[in-house]
Structures are given as C-alpha cells and as structure tokens.
C-alpha angles and dihedrals in degrees: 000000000000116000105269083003083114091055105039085058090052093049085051092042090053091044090050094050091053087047091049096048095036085085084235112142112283114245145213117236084235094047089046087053086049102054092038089064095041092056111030093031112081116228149041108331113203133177085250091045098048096050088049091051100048086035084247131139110256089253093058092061092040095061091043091054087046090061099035082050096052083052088057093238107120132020130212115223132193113244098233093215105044099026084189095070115074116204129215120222135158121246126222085272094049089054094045089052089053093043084049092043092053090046082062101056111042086057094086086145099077107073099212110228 
C-alpha cells in the first residue's frame, strides 16, 4: 500500500461512518462528484460540461441531477440567452449539505463506534 495510503482510508472510513450516520441523504459516489463541482468549482456548470469533467455520457450526469434535484439539492436554470443551455447550481440546501459534509470530515478526531 502506498506510504500514508493506510491513514489517509481510515481517515476516509471514519469520515463515511459519521456521513452515514449524520441522516443526511445518501449519496451516490457520482452524485456526490457532482455536487462537489458544482459547488467547489467556480462557472458556469452545464450537463456537457459535467460528463466531460467526470469522463461520463451526458445521461449518466442527468439521472444523477435528477436525483440530486429531487433532493433539493441542486436547481436547472434556463440560460436566458441561449434558452437552449441549462445551467446547474446548488440551492440553499445544496450549500448547507456541502457545509455539513465538510463539517464531517474535518472531525477526524471523533473515532466513530
């Protein structure tokens, strides 16, 4: 295993166990990627865009947004000048779920039971 690579899953482990028992939705590795872009990468975040980004077909990221938008995490909004471009930004609630997600993690000093 890679030098540190030991510590750095438990880290992760411990992290996933908080997540998991925090009640927050339960996410998909892909949803998580996506709303981790959207949120932490600056611009304008578009279906095309997102699937070249995570190396995914342009369906793949649209049923996860569909789910990730029935969470109320994220919203689709009509470019108004090209109402033929949708654009992808978090809500409130999406913000809030990364702000808690972040909490999560950077407690490492809690070993989950």
């Amino acid at each position: 295993m890679v030098s540190g690579g030991r510590d750095s899953l438990g880290q992760w482990r411990r992290a996933l166990l908080r997540y998991v028992r925090s009640g927050q939705p339960d996410l998909t590795n892909r949803q998580m990627a996506l709303l981790l872009v959207v949120g932490l990468e600056g611009g304008l975040h578009t279906v095309r865009g997102l699937a070249a980004r995570l190396g995914v077909s342009k369906p793949v990221v649209t049923r996860a947004l569909n789910s990730l938008t029935g969470l109320g995490l994220v919203l689709r909004r009509v470019d108004e000048r090209d109402r033929r471009s949708v654009f992808i930004d978090l809500t409130p609630n999406g913000e809030e779920f990364l702000s808690d997600f972040a909490g999560v993690i950077v407690h490492d000093d809690e070993e989950p039971s």
